[in-house]
PADRENBA-713252 format. One record per residue: residue number from 1; x, y, z of N, C-alpha, C in turn. Coordinates in pm, whole numbers, always signed. Layout:
% residues N
<node i="NUM" n_u="X" n_v="Y" n_w="Z" ca_u="X" ca_v="Y" ca_w="Z" c_u="X" c_v="Y" c_w="Z"/>
...
//
This chain:
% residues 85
<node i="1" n_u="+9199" n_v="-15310" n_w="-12652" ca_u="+9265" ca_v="-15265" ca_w="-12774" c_u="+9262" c_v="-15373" c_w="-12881"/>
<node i="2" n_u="+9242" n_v="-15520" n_w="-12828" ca_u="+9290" ca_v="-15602" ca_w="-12941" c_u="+9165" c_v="-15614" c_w="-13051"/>
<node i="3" n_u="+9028" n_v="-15611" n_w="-12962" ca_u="+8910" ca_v="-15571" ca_w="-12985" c_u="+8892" c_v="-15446" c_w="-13143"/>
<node i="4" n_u="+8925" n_v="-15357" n_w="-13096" ca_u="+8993" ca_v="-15227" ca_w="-13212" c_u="+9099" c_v="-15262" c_w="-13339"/>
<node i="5" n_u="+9147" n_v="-15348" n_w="-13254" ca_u="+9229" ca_v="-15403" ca_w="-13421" c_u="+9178" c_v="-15463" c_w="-13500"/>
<node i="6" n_u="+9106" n_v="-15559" n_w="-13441" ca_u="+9039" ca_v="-15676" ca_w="-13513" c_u="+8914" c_v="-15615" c_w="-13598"/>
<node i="7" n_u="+8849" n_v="-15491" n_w="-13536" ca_u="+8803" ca_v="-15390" ca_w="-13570" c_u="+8821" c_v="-15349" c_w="-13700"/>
<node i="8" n_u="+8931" n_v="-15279" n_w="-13695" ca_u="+9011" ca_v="-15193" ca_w="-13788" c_u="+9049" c_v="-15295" c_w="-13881"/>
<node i="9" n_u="+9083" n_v="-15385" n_w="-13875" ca_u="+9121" ca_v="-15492" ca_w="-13979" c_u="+9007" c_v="-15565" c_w="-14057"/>
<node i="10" n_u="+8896" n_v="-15562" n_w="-14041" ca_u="+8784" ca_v="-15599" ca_w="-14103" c_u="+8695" c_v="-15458" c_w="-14165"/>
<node i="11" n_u="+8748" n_v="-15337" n_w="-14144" ca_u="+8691" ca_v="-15235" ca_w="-14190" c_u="+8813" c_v="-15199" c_w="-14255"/>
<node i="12" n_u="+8937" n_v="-15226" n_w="-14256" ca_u="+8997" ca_v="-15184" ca_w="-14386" c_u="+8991" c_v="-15248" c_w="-14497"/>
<node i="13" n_u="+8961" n_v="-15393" n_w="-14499" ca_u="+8947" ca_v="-15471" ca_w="-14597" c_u="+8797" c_v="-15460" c_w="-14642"/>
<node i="14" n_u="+8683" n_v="-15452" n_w="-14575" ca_u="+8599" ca_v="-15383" ca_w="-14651" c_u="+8606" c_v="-15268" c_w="-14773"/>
<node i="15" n_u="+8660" n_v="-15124" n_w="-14669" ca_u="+8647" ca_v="-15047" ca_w="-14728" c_u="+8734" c_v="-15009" c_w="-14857"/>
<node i="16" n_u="+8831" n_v="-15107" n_w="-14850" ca_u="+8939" ca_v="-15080" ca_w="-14929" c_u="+8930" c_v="-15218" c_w="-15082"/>
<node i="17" n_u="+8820" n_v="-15254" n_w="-15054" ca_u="+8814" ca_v="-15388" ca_w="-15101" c_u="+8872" c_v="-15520" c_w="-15125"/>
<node i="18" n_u="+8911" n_v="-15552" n_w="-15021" ca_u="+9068" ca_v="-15631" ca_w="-15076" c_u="+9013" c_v="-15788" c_w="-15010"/>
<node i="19" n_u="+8917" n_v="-15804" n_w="-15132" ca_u="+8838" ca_v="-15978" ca_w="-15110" c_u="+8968" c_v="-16081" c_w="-15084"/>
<node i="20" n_u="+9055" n_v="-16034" n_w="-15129" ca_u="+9167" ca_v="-16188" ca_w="-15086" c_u="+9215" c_v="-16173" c_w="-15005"/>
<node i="21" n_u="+9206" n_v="-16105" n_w="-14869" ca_u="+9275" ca_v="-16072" ca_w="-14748" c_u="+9184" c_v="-16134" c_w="-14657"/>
<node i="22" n_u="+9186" n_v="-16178" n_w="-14570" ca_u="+9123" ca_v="-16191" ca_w="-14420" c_u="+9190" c_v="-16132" c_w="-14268"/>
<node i="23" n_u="+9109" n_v="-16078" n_w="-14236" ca_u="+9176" ca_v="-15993" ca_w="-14076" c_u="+9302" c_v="-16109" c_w="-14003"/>
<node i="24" n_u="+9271" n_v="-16227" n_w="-14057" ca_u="+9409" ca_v="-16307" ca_w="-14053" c_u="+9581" c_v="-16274" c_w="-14076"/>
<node i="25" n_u="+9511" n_v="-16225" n_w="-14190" ca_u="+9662" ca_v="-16237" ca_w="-14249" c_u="+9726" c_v="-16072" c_w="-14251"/>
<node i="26" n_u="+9668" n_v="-15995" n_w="-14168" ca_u="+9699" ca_v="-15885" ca_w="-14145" c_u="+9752" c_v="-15859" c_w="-14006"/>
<node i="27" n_u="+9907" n_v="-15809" n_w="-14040" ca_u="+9982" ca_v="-15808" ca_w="-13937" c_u="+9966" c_v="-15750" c_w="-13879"/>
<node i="28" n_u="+9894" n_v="-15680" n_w="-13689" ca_u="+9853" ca_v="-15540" ca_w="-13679" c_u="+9998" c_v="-15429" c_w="-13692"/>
<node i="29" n_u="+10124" n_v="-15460" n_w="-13668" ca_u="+10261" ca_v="-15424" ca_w="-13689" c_u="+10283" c_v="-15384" c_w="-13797"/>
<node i="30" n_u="+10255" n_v="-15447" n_w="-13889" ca_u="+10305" ca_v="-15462" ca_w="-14022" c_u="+10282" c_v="-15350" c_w="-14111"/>
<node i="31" n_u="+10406" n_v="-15295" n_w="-14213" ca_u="+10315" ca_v="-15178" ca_w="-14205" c_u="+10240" c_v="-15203" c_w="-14318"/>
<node i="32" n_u="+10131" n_v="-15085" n_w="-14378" ca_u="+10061" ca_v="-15082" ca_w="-14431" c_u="+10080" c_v="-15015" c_w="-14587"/>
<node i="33" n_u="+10148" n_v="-14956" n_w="-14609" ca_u="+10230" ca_v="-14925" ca_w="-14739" c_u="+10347" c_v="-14967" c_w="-14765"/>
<node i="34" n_u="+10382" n_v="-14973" n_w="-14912" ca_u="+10508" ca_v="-15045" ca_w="-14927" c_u="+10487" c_v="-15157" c_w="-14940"/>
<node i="35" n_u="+10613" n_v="-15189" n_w="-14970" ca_u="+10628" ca_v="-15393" ca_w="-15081" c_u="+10598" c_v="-15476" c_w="-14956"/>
<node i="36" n_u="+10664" n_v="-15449" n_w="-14832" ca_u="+10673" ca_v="-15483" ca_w="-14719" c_u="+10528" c_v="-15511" c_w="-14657"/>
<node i="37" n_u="+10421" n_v="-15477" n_w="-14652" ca_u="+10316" ca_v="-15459" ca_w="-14539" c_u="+10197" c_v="-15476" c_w="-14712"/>
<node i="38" n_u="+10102" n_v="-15399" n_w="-14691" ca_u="+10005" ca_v="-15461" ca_w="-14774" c_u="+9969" c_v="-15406" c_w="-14875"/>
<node i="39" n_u="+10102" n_v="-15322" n_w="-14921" ca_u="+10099" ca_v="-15282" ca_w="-15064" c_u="+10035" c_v="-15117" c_w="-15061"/>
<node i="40" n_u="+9941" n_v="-15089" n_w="-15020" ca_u="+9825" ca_v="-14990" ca_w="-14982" c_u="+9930" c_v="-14829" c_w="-15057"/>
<node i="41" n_u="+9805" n_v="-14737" n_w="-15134" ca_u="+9874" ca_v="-14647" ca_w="-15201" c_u="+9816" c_v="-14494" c_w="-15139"/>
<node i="42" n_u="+9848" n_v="-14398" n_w="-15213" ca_u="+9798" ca_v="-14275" ca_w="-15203" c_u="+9653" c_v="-14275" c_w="-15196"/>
<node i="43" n_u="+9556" n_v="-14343" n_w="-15293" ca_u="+9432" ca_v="-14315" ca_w="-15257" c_u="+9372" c_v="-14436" c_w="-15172"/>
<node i="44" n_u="+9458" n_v="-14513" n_w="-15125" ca_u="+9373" ca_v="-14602" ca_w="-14996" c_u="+9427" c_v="-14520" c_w="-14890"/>
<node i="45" n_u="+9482" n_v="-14440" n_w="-14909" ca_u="+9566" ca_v="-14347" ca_w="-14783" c_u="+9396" c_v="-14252" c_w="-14739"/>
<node i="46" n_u="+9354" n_v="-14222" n_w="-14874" ca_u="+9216" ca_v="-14118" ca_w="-14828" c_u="+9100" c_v="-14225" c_w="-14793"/>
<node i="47" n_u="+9140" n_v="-14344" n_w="-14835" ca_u="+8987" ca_v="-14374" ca_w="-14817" c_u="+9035" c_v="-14461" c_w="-14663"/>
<node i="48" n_u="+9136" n_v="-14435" n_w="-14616" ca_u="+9103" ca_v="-14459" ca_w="-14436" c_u="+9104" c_v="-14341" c_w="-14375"/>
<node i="49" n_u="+9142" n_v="-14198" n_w="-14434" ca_u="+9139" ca_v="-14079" ca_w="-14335" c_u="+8927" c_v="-14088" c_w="-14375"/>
<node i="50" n_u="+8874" n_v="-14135" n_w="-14457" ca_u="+8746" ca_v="-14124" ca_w="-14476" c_u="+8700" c_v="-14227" c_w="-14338"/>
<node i="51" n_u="+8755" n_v="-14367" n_w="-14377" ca_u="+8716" ca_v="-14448" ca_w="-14220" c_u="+8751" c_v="-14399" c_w="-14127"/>
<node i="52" n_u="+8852" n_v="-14322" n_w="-14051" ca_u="+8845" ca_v="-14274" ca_w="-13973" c_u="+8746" c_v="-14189" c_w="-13905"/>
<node i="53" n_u="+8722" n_v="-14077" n_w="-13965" ca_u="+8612" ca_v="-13979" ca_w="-13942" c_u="+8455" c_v="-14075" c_w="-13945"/>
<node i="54" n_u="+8401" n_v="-14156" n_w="-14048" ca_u="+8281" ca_v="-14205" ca_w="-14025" c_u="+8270" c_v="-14338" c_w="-13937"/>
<node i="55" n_u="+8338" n_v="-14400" n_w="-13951" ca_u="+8344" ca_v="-14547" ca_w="-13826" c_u="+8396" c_v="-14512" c_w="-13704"/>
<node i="56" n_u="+8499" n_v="-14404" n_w="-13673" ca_u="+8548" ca_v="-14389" ca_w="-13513" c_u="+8518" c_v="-14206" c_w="-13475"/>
<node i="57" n_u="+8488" n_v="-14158" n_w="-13587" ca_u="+8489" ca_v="-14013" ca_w="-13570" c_u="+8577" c_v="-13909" c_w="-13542"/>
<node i="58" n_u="+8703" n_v="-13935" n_w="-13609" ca_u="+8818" ca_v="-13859" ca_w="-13589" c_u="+8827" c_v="-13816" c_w="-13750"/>
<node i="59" n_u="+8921" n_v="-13666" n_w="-13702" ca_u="+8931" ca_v="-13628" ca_w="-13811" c_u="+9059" c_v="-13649" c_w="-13830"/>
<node i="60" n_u="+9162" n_v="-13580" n_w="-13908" ca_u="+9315" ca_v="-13560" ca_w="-13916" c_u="+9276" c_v="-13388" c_w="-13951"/>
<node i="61" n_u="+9335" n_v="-13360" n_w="-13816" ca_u="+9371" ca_v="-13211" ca_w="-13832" c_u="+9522" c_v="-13134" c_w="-13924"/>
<node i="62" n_u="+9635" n_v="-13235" n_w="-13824" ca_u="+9712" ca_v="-13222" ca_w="-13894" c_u="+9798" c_v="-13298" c_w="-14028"/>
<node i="63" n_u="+9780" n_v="-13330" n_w="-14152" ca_u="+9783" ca_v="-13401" ca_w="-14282" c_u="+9922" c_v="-13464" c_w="-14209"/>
<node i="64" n_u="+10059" n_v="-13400" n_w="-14195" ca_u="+10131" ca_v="-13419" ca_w="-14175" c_u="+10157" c_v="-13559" c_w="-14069"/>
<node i="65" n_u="+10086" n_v="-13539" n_w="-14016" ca_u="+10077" ca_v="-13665" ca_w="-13887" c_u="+10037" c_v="-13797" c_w="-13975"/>
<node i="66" n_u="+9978" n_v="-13793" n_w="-14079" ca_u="+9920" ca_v="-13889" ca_w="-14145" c_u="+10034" c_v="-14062" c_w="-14139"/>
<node i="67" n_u="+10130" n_v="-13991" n_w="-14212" ca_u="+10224" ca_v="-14108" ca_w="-14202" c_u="+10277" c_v="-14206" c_w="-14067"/>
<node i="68" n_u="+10291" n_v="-14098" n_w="-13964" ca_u="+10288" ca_v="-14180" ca_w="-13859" c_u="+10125" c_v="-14247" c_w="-13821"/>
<node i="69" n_u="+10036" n_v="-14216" n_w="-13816" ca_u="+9911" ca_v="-14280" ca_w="-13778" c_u="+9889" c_v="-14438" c_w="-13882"/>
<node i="70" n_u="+9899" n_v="-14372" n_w="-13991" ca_u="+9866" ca_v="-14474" ca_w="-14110" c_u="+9992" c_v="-14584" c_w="-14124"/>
<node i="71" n_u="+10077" n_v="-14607" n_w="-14016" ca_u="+10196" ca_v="-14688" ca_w="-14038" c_u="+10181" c_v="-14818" c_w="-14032"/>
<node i="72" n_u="+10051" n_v="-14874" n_w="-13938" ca_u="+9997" ca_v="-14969" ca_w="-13907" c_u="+9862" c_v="-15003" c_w="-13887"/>
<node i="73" n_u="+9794" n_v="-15122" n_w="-13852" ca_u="+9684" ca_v="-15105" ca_w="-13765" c_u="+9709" c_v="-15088" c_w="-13630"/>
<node i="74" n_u="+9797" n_v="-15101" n_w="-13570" ca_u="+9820" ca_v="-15080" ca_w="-13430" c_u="+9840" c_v="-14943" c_w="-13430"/>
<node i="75" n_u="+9928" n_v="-14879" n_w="-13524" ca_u="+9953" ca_v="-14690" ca_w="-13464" c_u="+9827" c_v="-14661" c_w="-13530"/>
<node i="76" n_u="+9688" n_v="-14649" n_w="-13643" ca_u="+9608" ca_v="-14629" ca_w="-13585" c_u="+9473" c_v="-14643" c_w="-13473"/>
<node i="77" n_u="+9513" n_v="-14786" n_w="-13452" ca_u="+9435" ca_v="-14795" ca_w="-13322" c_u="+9466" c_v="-14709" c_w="-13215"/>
<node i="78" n_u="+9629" n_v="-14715" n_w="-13193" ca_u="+9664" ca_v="-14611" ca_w="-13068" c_u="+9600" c_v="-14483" c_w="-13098"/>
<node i="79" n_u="+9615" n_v="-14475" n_w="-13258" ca_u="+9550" ca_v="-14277" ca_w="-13250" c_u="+9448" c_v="-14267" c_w="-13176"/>
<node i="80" n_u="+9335" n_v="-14403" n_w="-13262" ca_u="+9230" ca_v="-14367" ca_w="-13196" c_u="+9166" c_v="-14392" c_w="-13079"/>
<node i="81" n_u="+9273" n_v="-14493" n_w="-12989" ca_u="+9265" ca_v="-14502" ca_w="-12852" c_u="+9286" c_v="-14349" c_w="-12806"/>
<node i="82" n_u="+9399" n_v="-14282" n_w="-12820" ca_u="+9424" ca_v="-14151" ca_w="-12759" c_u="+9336" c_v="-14042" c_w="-12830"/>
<node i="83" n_u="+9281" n_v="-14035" n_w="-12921" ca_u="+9188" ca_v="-13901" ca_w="-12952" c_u="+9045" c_v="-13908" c_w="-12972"/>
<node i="84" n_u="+9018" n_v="-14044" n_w="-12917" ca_u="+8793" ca_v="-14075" ca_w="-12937" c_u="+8749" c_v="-14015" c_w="-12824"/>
<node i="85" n_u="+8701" n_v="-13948" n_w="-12845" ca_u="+8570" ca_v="-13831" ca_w="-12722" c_u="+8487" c_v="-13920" c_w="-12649"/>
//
């Protein structure tokens, strides 16, 4: 799993562009929206349901679930520990 974070933490800062971050300084706990965690808004919200589906191949069926998945890098690693084929 830690493998998947470290993962996920170098493909969110890619995709999201965020050159002054390093997979360092990203808490996998921490959350990810809000003043608190790494600021992250409504449309970095789509452009990880986009990483999701093309880097691990999951979709979000249900929108609603979003907030719990997207709370961290760790709750979505767990998603995608529990739903990769």
């Amino acid at each position: 799993m830690s493998t998947l974070i470290e993962d996920l933490k170098a493909q969110i800062i890619e995709t999201l562009n965020l050159e002054e971050i390093t997979p360092g300084d990203i808490d996998a706990e921490a959350p990810l929206f809000g003043e608190s965690g790494l600021g992250l808004d409504s449309i970095d919200a789509l452009e990880l349901i986009v990483l999701m589906d093309k880097e691990h191949g999951i979709k979000l069926h249900n929108p609603a679930e979003g907030q719990a998945i997207f709370h961290s890098v760790k709750s979505m690693a767990d998603y995608i520990t529990a739903n990769k084929k």
